[in-house]
C-alpha positions as CSV (number, residue, x, y, z in Angstrom):
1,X,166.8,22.4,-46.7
2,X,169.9,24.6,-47.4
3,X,168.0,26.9,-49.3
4,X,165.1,27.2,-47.5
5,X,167.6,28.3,-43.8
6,X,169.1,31.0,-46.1
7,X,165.8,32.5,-47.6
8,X,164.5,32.9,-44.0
9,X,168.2,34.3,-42.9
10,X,168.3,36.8,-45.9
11,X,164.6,37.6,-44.8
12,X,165.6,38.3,-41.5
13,X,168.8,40.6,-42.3
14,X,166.5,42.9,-44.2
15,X,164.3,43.4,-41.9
16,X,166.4,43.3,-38.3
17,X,168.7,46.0,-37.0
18,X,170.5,46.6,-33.9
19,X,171.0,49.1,-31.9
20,X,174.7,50.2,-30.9
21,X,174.1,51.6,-27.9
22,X,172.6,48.5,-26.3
23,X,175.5,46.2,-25.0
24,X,176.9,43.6,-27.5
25,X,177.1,39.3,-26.8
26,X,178.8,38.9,-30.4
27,X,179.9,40.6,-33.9
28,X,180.3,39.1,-37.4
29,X,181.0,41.5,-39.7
30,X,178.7,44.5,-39.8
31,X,175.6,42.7,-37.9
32,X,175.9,42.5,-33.9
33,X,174.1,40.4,-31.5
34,X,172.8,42.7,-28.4
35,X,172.2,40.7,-25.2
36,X,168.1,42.1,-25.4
37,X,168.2,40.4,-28.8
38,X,169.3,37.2,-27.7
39,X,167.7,37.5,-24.4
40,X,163.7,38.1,-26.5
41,X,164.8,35.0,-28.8
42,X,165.6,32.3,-26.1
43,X,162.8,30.3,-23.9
44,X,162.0,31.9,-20.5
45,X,162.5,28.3,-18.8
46,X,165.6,27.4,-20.8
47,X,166.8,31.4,-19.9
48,X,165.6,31.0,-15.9
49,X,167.6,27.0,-15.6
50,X,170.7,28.7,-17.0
51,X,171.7,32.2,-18.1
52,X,174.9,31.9,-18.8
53,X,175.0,28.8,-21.1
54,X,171.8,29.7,-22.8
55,X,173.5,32.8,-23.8
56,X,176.4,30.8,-24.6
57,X,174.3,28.6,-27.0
58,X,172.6,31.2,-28.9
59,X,175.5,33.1,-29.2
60,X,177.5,30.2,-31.0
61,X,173.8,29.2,-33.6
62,X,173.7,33.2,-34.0
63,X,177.5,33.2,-35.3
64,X,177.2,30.4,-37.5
65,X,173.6,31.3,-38.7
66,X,175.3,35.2,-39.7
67,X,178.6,33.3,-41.5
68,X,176.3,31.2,-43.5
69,X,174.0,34.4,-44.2
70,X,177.0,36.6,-45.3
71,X,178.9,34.0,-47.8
72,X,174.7,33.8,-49.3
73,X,175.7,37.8,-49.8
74,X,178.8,37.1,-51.1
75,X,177.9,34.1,-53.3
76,X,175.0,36.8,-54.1
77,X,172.6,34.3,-53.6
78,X,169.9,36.8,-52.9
79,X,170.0,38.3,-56.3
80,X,169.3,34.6,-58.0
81,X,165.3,35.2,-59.5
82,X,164.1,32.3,-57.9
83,X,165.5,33.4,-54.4
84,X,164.2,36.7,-54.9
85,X,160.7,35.4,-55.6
86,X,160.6,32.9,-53.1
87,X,161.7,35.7,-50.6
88,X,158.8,38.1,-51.4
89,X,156.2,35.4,-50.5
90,X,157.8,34.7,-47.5
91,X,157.1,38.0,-47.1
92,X,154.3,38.4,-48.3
93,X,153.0,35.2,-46.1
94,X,154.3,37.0,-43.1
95,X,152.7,40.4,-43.5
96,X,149.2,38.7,-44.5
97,X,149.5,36.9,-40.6
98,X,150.4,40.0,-39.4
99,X,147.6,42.1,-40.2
100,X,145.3,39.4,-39.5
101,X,146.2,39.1,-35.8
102,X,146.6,43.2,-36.0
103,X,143.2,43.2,-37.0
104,X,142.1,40.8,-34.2
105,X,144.4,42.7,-31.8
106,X,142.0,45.9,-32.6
107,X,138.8,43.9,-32.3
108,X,139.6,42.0,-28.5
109,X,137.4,44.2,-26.5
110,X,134.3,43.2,-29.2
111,X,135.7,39.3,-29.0
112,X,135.6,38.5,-25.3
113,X,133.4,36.4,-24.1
114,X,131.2,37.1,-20.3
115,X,130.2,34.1,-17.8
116,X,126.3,35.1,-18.6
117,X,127.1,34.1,-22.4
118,X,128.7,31.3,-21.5
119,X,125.9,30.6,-19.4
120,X,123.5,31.1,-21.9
121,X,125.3,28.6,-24.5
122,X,125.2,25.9,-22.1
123,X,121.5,26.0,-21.2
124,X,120.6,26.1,-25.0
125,X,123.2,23.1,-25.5
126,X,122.2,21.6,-22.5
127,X,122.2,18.0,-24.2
128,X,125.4,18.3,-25.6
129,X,127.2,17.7,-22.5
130,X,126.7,15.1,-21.1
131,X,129.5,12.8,-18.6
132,X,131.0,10.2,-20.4
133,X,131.6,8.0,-17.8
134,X,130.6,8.1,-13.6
135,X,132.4,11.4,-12.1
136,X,133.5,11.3,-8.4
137,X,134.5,13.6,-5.9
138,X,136.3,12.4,-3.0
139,X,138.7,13.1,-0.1
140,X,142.7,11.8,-0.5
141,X,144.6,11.7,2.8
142,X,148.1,10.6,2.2
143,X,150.5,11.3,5.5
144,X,154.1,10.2,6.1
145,X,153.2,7.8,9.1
146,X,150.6,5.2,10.3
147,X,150.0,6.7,13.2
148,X,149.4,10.1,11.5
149,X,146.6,8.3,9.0
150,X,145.2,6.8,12.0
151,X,144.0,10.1,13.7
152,X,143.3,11.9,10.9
153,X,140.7,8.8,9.9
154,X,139.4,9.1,13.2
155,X,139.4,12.6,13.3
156,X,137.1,12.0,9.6
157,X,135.0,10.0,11.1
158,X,134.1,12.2,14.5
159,X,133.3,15.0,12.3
160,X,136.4,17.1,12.1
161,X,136.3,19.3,9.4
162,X,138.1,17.9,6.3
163,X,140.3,20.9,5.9
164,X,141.5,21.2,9.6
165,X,142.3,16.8,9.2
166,X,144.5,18.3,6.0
167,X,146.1,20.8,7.9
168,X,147.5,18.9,10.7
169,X,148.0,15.5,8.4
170,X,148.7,15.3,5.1
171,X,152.0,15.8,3.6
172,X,150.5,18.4,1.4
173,X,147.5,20.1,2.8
174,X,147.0,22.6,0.2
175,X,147.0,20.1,-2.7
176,X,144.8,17.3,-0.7
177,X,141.9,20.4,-0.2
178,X,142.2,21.7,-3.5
179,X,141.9,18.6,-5.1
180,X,139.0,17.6,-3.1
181,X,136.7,20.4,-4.2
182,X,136.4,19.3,-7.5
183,X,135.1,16.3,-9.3
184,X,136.9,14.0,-11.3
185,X,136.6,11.3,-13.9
186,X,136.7,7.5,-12.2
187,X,139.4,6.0,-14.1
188,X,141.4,8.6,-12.9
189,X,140.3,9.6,-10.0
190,X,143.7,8.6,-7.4
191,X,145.2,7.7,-10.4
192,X,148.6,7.4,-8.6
193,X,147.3,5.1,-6.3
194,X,145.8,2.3,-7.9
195,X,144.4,0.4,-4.9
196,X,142.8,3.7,-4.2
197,X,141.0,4.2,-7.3
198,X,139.8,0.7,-7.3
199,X,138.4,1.5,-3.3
200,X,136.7,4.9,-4.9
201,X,134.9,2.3,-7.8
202,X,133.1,0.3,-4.8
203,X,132.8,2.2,-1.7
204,X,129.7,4.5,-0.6
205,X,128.9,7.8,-0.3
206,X,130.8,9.3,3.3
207,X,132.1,5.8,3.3
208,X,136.2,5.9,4.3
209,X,138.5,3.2,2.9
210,X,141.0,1.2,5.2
211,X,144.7,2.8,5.3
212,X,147.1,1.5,2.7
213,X,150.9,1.3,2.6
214,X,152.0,2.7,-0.5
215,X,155.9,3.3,-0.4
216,X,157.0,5.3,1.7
217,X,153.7,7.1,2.9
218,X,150.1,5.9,4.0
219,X,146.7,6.3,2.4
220,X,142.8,6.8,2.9
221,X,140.2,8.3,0.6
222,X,136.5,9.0,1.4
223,X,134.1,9.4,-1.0
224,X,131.8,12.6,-0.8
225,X,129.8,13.2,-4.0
226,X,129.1,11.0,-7.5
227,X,127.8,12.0,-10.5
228,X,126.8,9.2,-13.3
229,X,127.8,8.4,-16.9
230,X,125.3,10.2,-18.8
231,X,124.2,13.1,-16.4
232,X,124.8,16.7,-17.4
233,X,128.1,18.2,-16.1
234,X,128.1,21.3,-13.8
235,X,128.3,24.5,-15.6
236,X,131.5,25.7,-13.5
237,X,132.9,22.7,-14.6
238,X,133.0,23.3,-18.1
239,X,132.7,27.4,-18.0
240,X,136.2,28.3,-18.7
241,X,136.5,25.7,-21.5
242,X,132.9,27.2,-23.0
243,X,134.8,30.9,-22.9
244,X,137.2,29.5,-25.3
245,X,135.5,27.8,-27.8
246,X,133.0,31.1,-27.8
247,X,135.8,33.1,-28.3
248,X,137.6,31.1,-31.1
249,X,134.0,31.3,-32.7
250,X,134.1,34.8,-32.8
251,X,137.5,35.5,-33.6
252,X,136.6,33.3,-36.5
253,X,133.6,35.4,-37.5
254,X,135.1,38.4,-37.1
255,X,138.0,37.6,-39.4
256,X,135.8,36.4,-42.1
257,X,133.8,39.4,-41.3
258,X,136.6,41.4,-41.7
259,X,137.7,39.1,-45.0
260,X,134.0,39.9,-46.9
261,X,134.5,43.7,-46.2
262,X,137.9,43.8,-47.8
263,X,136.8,41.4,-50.7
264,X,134.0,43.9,-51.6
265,X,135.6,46.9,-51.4
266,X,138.1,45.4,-53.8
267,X,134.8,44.5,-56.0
268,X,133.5,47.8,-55.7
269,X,137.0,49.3,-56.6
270,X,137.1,47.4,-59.6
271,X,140.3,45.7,-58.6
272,X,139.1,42.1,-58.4
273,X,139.4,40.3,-62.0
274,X,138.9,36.6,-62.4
275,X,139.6,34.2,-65.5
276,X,138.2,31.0,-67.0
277,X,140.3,28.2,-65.7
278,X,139.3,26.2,-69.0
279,X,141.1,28.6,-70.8
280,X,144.5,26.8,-70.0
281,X,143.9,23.9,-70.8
């Protein structure tokens, strides 16, 4: 383990050099810690919940990471064979991922994927997607008071738009309608509420559940659409998730596009030259 945390440190010192105009967080001998440097190495949301100590913290692993890097340099660690080897094909394992995401870096306009072929993929693979279990979607009201769930069920059940109910009643209007216009799988559907979900398992279609004490706060749901186990899924719902796997696809076939070429060019070059593994033995 020892060995391994100063190959990657002597790996690093080659390769890394400051800049001495930019403003310095720490010095160990000739190698300086700029506060850009640290600031690129730590987390955003580790950065963002404290500035100061996560400066702090790096600082103090940087110091003792460049102590144990320069007794390796004094010990002359990195001029041990081994070390040396093991260095270059940390290297060279490096470089190789570099240039393949430089190569797919370079080829991103060719690998994106449009909603008409996504669109295409799923009508061809139609019977691939299929729900897995019953799909609902269905209206959560949850308000601070009785009284509030009270008028907004009534106001349900006289016709009052659903998103005019959320605005004036539920403790988070924007969630309640977002969450609404989409479906979700049964066994999770409320899944915070359990009585709820276990109301959305057996009530009807437009049907509205009594109001519940839950805590601190009061609930309803009305159910509005179901889909069954076994029907095909909406495209939207699966669109973005399609996008992806297309994309990996390609990225994958342009690689090994990309992989052939190189392979016989090197054929071609005569540069390629293989042995008979039965030879060693």
């Amino acid at each position: 383990m020892r060995t391994t945390l100063l190959i990657i440190l002597l790996l690093v010192s080659c390769t890394r050099k400051s800049d001495n105009a930019e403003p310095i967080l720490a010095r160990v001998g000739n190698a300086t810690l700029t506060f850009s440097e640290a600031k690129s190495s730590i987390p955003e949301f580790v950065f963002k919940e404290d500035s100061i100590a996560a400066y702090t913290t790096f600082r103090e692993e940087w110091i003792e990471n460049q102590i144990i890097l320069q007794d390796a340099y004094r010990l002359r660690i990195h001029r041990q064979p081994e070390i040396q080897d093991r260095l270059e094909k940390v290297r060279e394992d490096y470089l190789t991922k570099v240039a393949q995401e430089y190569y797919l870096a370079e080829m991103e306009e060719e690998i994106q994927v449009t909603d008409e072929e996504a669109r295409t993929y799923y009508q061809e693979n139609k019977d691939s997607f299929v729900l897995e279990e019953r799909y609902v979607r269905y209206r959560h009201m949850i308000t601070n008071s009785y009284e509030d769930a009270q008028r907004a069920r009534n106001d349900l059940l006289r016709g009052i738009e659903w998103n005019d109910v959320a605005q004036a009643f539920s403790v988070n209007p924007e969630l309640a309608i977002r969450e609404s216009e989409r479906f979700w799988p049964e066994s999770i559907a409320a899944g915070e509420a359990e009585i709820m979900n276990r109301y959305i398992k057996v009530i009807g279609l437009s049907e509205i559940t009594v109001i519940e004490n839950l805590g601190d706060q009061y609930h309803f749901v009305q159910l509005m659409e179901e889909r069954a186990k076994g029907d095909h899924p909406d495209l939207e719902w699966l669109i973005d998730q399609i996008k992806e796997w297309l994309i990996l696809e390609k990225r994958r076939r342009t690689f090994n596009t990309y992989v052939k070429n190189l392979y016989l060019q090197a054929q071609a070059n005569n540069e390629i030259e293989t042995f008979d593994v039965h030879s060693r033995n």
